[in-house]
C-alpha positions in Angstrom: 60.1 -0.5 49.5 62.4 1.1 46.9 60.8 2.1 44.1 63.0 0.9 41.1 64.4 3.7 39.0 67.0 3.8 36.1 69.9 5.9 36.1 69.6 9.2 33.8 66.4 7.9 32.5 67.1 11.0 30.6 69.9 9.8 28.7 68.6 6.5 28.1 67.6 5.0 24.8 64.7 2.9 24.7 66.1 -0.3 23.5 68.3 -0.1 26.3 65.4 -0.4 29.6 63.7 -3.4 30.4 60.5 -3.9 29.9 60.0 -3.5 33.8 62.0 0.0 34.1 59.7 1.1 31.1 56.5 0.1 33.0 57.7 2.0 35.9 58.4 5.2 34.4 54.8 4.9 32.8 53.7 5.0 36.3 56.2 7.3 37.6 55.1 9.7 35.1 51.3 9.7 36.1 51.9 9.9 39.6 54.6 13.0 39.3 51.8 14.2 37.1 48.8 13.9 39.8 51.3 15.8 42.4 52.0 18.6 39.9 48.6 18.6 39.5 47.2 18.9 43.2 50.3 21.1 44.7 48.1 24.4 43.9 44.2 23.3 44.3 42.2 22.4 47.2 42.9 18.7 46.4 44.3 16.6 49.3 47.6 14.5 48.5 49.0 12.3 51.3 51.5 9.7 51.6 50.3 8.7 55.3 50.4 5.3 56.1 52.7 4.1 52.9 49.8 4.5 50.9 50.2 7.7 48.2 46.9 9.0 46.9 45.4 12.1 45.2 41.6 12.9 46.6 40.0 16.0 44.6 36.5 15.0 45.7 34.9 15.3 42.7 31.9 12.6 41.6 34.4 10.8 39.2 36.6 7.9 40.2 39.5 8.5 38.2 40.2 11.7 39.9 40.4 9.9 43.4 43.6 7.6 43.2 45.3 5.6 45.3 48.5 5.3 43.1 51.2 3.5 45.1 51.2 1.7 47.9 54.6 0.7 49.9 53.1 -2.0 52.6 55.1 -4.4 54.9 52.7 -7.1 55.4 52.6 -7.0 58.8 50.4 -3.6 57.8 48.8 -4.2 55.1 45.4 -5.1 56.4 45.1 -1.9 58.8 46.4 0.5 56.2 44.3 -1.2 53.7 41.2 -0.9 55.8 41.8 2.5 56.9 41.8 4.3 53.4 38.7 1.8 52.3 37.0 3.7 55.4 37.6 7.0 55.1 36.1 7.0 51.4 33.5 5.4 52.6 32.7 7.6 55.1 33.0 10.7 52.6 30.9 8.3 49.4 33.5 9.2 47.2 34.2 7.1 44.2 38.4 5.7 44.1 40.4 4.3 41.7 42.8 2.0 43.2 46.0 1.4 41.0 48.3 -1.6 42.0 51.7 -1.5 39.7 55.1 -2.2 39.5 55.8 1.0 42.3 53.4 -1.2 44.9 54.0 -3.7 47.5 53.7 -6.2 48.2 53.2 -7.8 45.3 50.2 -9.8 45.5 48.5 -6.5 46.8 45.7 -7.2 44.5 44.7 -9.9 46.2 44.5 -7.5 49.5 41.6 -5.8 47.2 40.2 -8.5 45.8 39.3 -9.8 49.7 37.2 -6.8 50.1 34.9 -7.6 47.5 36.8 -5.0 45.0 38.2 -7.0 41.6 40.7 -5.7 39.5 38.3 -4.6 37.0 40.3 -2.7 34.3 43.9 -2.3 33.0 45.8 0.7 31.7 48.4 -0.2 29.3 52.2 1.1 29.6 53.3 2.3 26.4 56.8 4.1 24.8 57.6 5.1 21.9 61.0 5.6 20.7 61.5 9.7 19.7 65.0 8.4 17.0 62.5 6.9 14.8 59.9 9.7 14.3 58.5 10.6 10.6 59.5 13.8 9.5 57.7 15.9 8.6 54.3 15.0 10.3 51.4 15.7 7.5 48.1 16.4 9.2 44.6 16.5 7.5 43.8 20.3 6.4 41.3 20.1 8.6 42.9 19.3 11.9 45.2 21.8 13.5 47.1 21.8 16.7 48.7 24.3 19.0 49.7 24.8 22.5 47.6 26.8 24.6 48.9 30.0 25.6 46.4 32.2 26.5 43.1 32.3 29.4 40.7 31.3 26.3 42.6 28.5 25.2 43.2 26.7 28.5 39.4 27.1 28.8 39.0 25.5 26.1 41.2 23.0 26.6 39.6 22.2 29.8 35.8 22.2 28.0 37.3 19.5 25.2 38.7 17.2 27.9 35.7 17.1 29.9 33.2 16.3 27.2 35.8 13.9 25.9 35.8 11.7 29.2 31.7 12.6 30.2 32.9 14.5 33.5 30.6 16.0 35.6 30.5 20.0 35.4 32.6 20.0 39.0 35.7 18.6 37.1 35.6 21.9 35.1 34.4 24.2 37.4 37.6 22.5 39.8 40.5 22.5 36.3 39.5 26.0 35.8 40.1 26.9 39.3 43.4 25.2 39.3 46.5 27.4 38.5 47.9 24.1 37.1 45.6 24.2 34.0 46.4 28.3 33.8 48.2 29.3 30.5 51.6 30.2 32.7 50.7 27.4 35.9 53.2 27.3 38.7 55.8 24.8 38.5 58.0 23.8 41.6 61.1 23.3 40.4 61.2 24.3 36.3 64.5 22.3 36.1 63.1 19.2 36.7 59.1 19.3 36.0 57.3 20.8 32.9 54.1 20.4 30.5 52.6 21.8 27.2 48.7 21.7 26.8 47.9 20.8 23.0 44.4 22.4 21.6 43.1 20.2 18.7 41.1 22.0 16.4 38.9 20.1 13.6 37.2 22.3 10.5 38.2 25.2 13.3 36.1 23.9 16.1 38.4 23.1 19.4 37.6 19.3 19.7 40.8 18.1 21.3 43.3 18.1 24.2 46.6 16.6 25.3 49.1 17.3 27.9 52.8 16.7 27.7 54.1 16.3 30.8 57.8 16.3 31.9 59.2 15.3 35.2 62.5 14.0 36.6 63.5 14.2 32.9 61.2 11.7 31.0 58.3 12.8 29.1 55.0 11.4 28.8 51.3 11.7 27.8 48.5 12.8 30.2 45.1 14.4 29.8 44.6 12.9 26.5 40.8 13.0 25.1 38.3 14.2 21.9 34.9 15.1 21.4 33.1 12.5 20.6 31.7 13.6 16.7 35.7 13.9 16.4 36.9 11.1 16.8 38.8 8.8 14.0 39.1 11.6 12.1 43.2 12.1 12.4 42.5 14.6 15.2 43.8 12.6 18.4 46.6 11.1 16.1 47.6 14.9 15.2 48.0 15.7 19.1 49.9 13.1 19.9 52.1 13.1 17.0 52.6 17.0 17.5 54.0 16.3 21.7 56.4 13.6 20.4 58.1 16.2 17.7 58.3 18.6 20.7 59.1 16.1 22.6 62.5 15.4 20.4 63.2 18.7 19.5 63.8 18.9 23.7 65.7 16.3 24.0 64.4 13.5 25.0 64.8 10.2 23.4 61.6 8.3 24.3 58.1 8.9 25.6 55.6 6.8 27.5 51.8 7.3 28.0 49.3 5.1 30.2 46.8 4.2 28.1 43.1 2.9 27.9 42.5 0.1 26.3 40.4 1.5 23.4 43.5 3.8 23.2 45.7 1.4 22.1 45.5 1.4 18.4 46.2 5.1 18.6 49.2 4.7 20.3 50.5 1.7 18.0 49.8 3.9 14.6 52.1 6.5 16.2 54.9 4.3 16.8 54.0 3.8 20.7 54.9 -0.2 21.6 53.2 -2.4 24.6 55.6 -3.3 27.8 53.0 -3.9 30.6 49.9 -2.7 32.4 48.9 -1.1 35.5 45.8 -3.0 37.2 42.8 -1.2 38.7 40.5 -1.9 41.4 37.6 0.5 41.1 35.5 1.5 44.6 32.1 2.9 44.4 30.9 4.0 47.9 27.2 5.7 47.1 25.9 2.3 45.7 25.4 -1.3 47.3 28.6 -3.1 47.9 31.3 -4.5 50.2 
C-alpha cells in the first residue's frame, strides 16, 4: 500500500487538506516521532512482515505499538498471528493502532477475531498557526521554557511520567535515551526536529510537551501534567507556547493525536476535530484470547 501523502505539506494551508490528508499527517507525525524516538535506545523498531512497530519492553502498553500495518489479504492472517505471538511469548503489553496509513481497511475486524476490540480512540486534531492570538497571556503562576540543560530534561522526563502513572522503567529507559538529552541526535536536522517545553506552576516543574517536527509538519507529542496541576492554565500554557514557536518557524498548521479527555484542551487553543485513530489494546500477563 501507498501511504497517502500531500505535496509540500509544508506549504500547505489548512483549509486547503481534506479532512483525510489531515488525519494522516496526525498519524504520520506520531509514527516519525516513535522512529526518532527508538533510532538511539535499545528499543527494537521493525517493519518485517508489512507490519511497522516500536517495542521498548517496558510494562506499559502505549510504549509497545504496532502503528501501521500494509497487508495484502492473502497475508494478513499469518502476519497478524505472527506479531500476536511473539508478544505473547515475551508478556508484553501492545497497543495496536489501525488508521488511515493501514490496510486493509477492515483490519480491525482482523483484531476484533482474536478476541482484541477496538477499545479506545485517539482523536486527530490541527490547528491553524494564521489565526493565533497575539500575545499569549499566561497566569503569573505558570511559566514555560524549553529544556536546555541535563536538569531540565530530567525534569521533563519526571513530569511526564507521573503525568501518565508510568512505571519507574519508563524513566530509568527516557533518561537513558540520547533522544530525551538536552542536544539529542537527530538524523537528518533538515528534515526532523523537536523542542521539549518544561511547565512550571508557583515554580514547581509540573509539566511537559514535545514539539516535534518531521518531513516538515509539526505536531504535539509527549504532552502530560501532574496531576494537583491540572486545570489550572498550565497544559494550555505549553501548548499554546509550541504553536507560537511553531509560527515563528514557519509552519502554517499543527496537528496532535489526542486522548479523549484531551479534547477540550485542544479546542480552547484553537485545535479542530478531523478524525481518529482506533486502538486495539493486548494484554499478554493476564487471562485472555
Amino acid at each position: 500500500m501507498t501511504v497517502p501523502r500531500m505535496a509540500r505539506p509544508d506549504s500547505a494551508a489548512l483549509s486547503e487538506l481534506t479532512s483525510e490528508e489531515i488525519v494522516t499527517e496526525c498519524e504520520l507525525n506520531y509514527i516519525d516521532y516513535w522512529r526518532s524516538a527508538t533510532a538511539h535506545s535499545t528499543s527494537e523498531w521493525s517493519e518485517d512482515c508489512g507490519i511497522t512497530r516500536c517495542v521498548t519492553g517496558l510494562p506499559q502498553e502505549i510504549f509497545n505499538v504496532v502503528l501501521r500495518s500494509n497487508l495484502m489479504r492473502e497475508d494478513a492472517d499469518r502476519c497478524i498471528d505472527r506479531v500476536i505471538s511473539e508478544f505473547r511469548m515475551r508478556r508484553i503489553p501492545l497497543i495496536w493502532h489501525v488508521g488511515r496509513t493501514s490496510s486493509p481497511g477492515d483490519l480491525g475486524s482482523y483484531l476484533e477475531a482474536r478476541g482484541y476490540p477496538r477499545d479506545y480512540d485517539l482523536i486527530a486534531m490541527a490547528a491553524d498557526l494564521r489565526q493565533l492570538e497575539r500575545p499569549i497571556d499566561f497566569p503569573d503562576r505558570v511559566k514555560v521554557r524549553p529544556c536546555s540543560t541535563v536538569l531540565d530534561c530530567g525534569d521533563w522526563i519526571d513530569c511526564l511520567v507521573r503525568s501518565w502513572d508510568s512505571p519507574k522503567e519508563v524513566g530509568q529507559w527516557m533518561k537513558a535515551n540520547p533522544f530525551y538529552a538536552a542536544d539529542p541526535p537527530v538524523r537528518d536536522r533538515r528534515t526532523s526536529s523537536r523542542v521539549m517545553y518544561l511547565g512550571f506552576l508557583d515554580g514547581i516543574p509540573s509539566g511537559a510537551l514535545m514539539l516535534f517536527i518531521a518531513r516538515g509538519v509539526a505536531g504535539l507529542q509527549c504532552v502530560g501534567t501532574v496531576g494537583p496541576s491540572r486545570r489550572r492554565g498550565l497544559a494550555e500554557a505549553m501548548v499554546r507556547t509550541a504553536m507560537r514557536d511553531a509560527s515563528e518557524r514557519g509552519h502554517r498548521f499543527i496537528v496532535v493525536l489526542s486522548t479523549t479527555e484531551g479534547v477540550p484542551l485542544y479546542e480552547k487553543a484553537g485545535f479542530r476535530r478531523y478524525g481518529k485513530l482506533p486502538e486495539h489494546s493486548m494484554y499478554f500477563d493476564r487471562p485472555g484470547p
